[in-house]
Every structure is written in C-alpha cells, then in structure tokens.
Steps between C-alpha positions, in 0.01 A plus 500: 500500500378232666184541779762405781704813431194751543599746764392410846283719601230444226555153549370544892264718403337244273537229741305663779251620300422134393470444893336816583159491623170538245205604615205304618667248686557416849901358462757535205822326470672823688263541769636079578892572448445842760322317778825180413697812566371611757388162727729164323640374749762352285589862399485680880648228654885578202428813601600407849753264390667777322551744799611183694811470225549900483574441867824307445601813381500666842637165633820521276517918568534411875789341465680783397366732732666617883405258739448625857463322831475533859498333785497531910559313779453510902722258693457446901856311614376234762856377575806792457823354535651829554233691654690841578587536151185372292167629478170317641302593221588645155321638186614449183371703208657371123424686143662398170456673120693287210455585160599284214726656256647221300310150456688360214236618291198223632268760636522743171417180270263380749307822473507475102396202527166549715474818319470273143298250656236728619490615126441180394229481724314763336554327179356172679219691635400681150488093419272420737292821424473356134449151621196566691392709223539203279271294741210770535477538132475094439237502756312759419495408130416114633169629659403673219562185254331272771265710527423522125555087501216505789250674205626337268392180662181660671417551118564179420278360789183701365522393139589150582175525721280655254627243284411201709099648544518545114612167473237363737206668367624333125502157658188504666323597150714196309742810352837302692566226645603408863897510409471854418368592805753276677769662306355864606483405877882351501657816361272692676633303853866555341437843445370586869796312660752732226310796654567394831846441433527876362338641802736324770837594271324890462464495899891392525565767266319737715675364849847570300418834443354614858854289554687789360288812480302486832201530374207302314480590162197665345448581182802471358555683161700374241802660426618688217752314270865582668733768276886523476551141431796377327533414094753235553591253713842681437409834601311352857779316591727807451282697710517251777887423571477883540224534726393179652482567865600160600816492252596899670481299834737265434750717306480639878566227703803431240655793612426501834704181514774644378490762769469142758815391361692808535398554872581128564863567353501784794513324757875452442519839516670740842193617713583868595275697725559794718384500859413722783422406857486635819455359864394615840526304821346653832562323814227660690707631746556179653866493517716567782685755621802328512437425050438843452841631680649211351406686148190324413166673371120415547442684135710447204422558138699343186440552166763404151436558166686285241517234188429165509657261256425171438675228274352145428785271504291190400142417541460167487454545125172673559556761256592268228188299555314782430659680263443156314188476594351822369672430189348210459163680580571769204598228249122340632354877435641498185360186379148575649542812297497293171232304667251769547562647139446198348205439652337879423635419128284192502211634683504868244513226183219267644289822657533647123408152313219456750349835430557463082347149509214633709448783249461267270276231694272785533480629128441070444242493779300774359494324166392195703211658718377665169500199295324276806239718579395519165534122450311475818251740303500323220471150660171604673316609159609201365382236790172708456469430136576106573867507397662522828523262811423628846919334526581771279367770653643384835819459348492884345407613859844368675679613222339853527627473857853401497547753215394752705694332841776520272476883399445613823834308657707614212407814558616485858809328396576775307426801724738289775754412239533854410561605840719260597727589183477879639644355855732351373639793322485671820217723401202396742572697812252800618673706379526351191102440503457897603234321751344799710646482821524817743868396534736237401697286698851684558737164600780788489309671808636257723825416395589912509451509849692167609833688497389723707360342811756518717337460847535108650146554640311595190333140501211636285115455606317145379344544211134410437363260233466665184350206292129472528390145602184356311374236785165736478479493174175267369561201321512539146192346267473457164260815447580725226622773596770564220501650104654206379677462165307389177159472740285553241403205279743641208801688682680767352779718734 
C-alpha cells in the first residue's frame, strides 16, 4: 500500500503536527498561514467575490417569482370638452400581481445554472485558499534560507577578515609576500559586497512575507518535514484530477454552460403567467349633477383575474443567436476543462520532481558541506606547516560557503516543493492543515440564505475592510531575527 492511500485523517494529523507550533519561539509556520487566514487580502477579498456570484442566484430566483406593482395618478382637466359629463379632477389608483407559470424552461435552467456556478466558486475559492497558502509558505521558508545565507556570509566576512590580519602580520615579519595579502583583501572586498547582496535579497524576502501575512516576521522556526506525501508521481497525479480545486471549478462552469444553452433554447418557448389586477378611479366629487343622473359615478372599482399567454412568432433570430452562442461558450468550457487538467497534471509531476530532486540536492549538499569544511580544516594545518598557499585557503573558504548556500536553498526548495505537490493534490486548505482557528470559513453560510431573501429592500449594510494594511509596518532590515536552516557551520535538519 502505497503512502498516498493512508487514510486521511492520519495523514492531516501528521501534516499539522509538522506545522504545529514548538516551544521557545516567537512564530511557527502555523502561527504565519492563521494570521494569511485571517488578514490576506488576496484571500478576504474571494471571499467577497464569492457572495457577489452566490448572488446571481437570487437574481435568477426572481425571475420566477410574482411580480407586483402599483401605481397612482391625480389629473386636474384644464380644458373639458364636455364639461357636464367629465370630471375636473380624477384619481386613479392601479395594482397588478402576475406570476410566471410556464417560461419554456429558461428560468429553471437559469437557476441550475447560477446554482452550479456558485459551486464552482467554492471550488475556485478553496484554490485561492491553497494558492495563498502556497505563497506564505515560499516566503516564509525564503526568510529563513536568506536569513541562514546572511550568516552564512556574515561567517564568511569574519574568517576572511581574520585571515587578511593573519596574513598581514606574516608579511610584515618576511612570512608572505605582498600578493598574498592582495589576494586576502580582494576576496575579502568580494566577500563583503556577496554579504551585502544577501542582506538586500533577505530584506525582499522579508517585505514578501509582511506582503502576505501582515506582519514582520520574527523568529521564524523551521518547520517540521511535511507528512502524507505521495510515493509516485502516479499516485499524486491521481489524487489531483480528483481533488484539485481548480479542475472541480471548471467541471462546474462545464455544466453550468450546459444549463446556458438550455435556457437560451427557451426563449422559443410560450410565456404563460397568470395575472390579477384591480383598479379604482375617484373623481373627487367633481362631476356634475347632470353625469351622475346621466349614470355616471365619482367612485368605481375594477378588478379581473385571468391568464396571460404569450407566443413569439419570430424574434429577429435572437434566440438562435444565443442558443448558438452559449453553445459555443460550453464547447469553450469544455476545452478550458482539458486546459486546466493538463496544467495541474504538469504542475503535480514537476511539484513531485522538484521535491525528489531537492531531497536529493540536500543528502549531496550535506556530503558537500562535510567534505569542505574539513578541507577547509585541513587546508589551514597544512598552510601552517608550509604546504598550503594563503590562495588555497581562500579558495576552501568560498567553497565552504556555497556548500553551505547550497544546503540551505535546497532545503527550502524542498519544504516548498513538498507543499506545492500537497496543493496540487488539493490537500493544503485549513482544514486540511488542522490550523487552529476558532472557526472556519463557512462559504456555504452565504449561499444558504440567498434563496431566501425575498425583500427588494434588503440592500445589505457596507461592509468594513477585513484585510489588515501594513503601511505602519517598519521597513524590513537584514537583522536576524529568524532560526534559519543549516545555520550552524555543519547543518543537520
């Protein structure tokens, strides 16, 4: 049985207990994906989006629904041709109920059809959810590997520094001559302009992640390796055709095209509606009375009830225009369809060849920062005992460094790989990450209620900002402030 196939929930309990908090530490890779949760603007602003497509649901129920008007008049006759007979003034009070009972069948598929699209949305918003996920994760994982590159340089600095007094003391006593020295000060330069480089890309880092969390990062802990991963390319991209967010979504809007197409057809359709109105017309006592012996009232009150039946003849060929046109929009859904699951395919196979090669870059890197820092080791004794150039031992230090540059962004690459595989696979949501939120975000909520608003006035109130803004927060600096990955001369995870 193959790791994929492990039942579910042991698979999220392992994955948010690699996320979950240890102690000690002022943030953890949760503590960043809760406050993305909570203040992403990306994220609160689908939310919205999402209750603006549930709407359409309400939109398409109305048209089903009695409609009811009114309306009243007052009319003062300047000029009466027959003024015995007519009134000077009159009042006019109208009111008319019709109810749709037979629309050829365009407001039932119109429903379905806002009904699956608003589905679809949900899909498209557990996409985002994972998307922004995705982001936080690289950029929290990119401060802790600049941050480690920042030390790793720092490091560098000191030793090449040492290095260049060592190698001026030994030239003033006749021990090395002035090239050594030169050589010392040149990778010493090159060495402060690296670390200077590493601090500006650790404060971009940093600005990327107040980007999407809100907040400055401090201390950042690294995470715990992820759990429930795949064991074949096979078995991940299995996992996601069935529960890619983005490929749901479109399955959606498939369907919901269908639904257009039916409506569209429709339109050819008999309109049958039933219809009640009654009228009352009060002359205000302003006729004569000469019109009132002649039979005439100054209050009189209608009212019919009956069927209303209406057959389109020809349109102009509007219905056929648009009965082709949403089939033309379904055959589009359908291809995008293909479109969007061929693109998860290739982004499951590359996420899960991206996170192998990276487990194996690091297992190489680890040899590599072993074997340099005990050439580098080795190189020193032997420049002591007259056997070694001060070239060497300036050549051991770089490599010393971009062994351990090298570790530190494979290990990233493979924490980011790894959860970019489990997004794929639809299996980086909150829920799926058992973060520790007082409640999720119910998308359903919403769209329950839609049906059921019924009053034309219920405009809703104007919602305040929900996304925190970060124009207060301080500029970011290339202080450490994180636990990177492999910070320690020899890493180990």
């Amino acid at each position: 049985m193959t790791r994929v196939k492990i039942s579910k929930h042991h698979a999220v309990c392992a994955l948010a207990l690699a996320l979950a908090a240890q102690p000690g530490l002022a943030e953890t890779l949760e503590g960043a994906l809760v406050k993305a949760y909570h203040n992403n603007p990306t994220l609160t602003g689908a939310r919205a989006t999402q209750r603006a497509v549930d709407e359409q649901v309400a939109v398409e129920l109305s048209a089903g629904r009695p409609q009811v008007s009114a309306e009243a008049s007052l009319q003062n006759r300047v000029i009466r041709n027959q003024p015995l007979l007519t009134p000077s003034r009159v009042v006019t009070v109208n009111g008319q109920i019709s109810v749709p009972v037979y629309t050829g069948g365009s407001v039932r598929n119109s429903i379905k059809a806002a009904r699956t699209r608003a589905e679809g949305g949900q899909d498209n918003l557990r996409g985002t959810e994972a998307g922004v996920y995705s982001e936080v994760v690289a950029a929290y994982m990119d401060v802790i590997r600049d941050s480690a590159i920042v030390s790793f340089n720092k490091q560098n600095v000191s030793a090449l520094k040492a290095n260049l007094r060592a190698s001026t003391q030994r030239f003033k006593v006749g021990d090395l001559t002035r090239t050594d020295v030169a050589q010392s000060e040149s990778r010493l330069a090159l060495a402060e302009s690296q670390l200077q480089d590493a601090e500006a890309r650790l404060i971009g880092s940093k600005e990327r992640y107040v980007e999407l969390v809100g907040e400055a990062p401090v201390a950042l802990q690294k995470p715990a390796p992820l759990t429930g991963l795949p064991a074949s390319v096979e078995d991940a991209v299995t996992t996601a055709i069935e529960k890619n967010p983005d490929i749901l979504a479109a399955r959606k809007v498939q369907a919901a095209a269908r639904f257009d197409v039916r409506s569209a057809r429709g339109r050819v359709a008999p309109r049958v509606s039933g219809v009640f109105a009654a009228s009352r017309v009060d002359n205000l006592n302003t006729l004569s009375s000469i019109a009132i012996l002649s039979g005439f009232q100054n209050r009189t009150t209608d009212a019919f009830a009956g069927v209303n039946v209406s057959v389109p003849i020809y349109q102009g060929g509007l219905p056929g225009a648009l009965a082709r046109q949403a089939t033309d929009r379904e055959a589009a859904a359908t291809e995008r369809t293909t479109e969007v699951e061929r693109g998860v395919i290739a982004q499951t196979r590359s996420a899960f060849a991206s996170w192998r090669a990276s487990l194996a870059s690091i297992e190489s890197n680890r040899k590599a920062v072993d074997s340099a820092v005990l050439s580098l080791e080795s190189v020193k004794t032997e420049n002591r005992a007259g056997t070694r150039t001060i070239l060497d031992i300036l050549n051991a230090e770089q490599e010393a460094l971009v062994a351990r540059t090298q570790l530190a962004s494979a290990e990233r690459n493979a924490f980011v790989a790894a959860f970019s595989l489990l997004a794929a696979m639809g299996q980086a949501e909150a829920r799926d990450l058992r973060l520790p939120l007082d409640r999720y975000y119910d998308s359903n909520a919403h769209y329950r209620t839609v049906g059921s608003r019924l009053f034309d006035y219920a405009f809703g109130d104007i919602p305040d900002p929900v996304a925190t803004r970060t124009n207060m927060t301080q500029p970011q600096s290339a202080d450490a402030e994180a636990d990177p990955v492999g910070s320690k001369p020899d890493p180990r995870p």
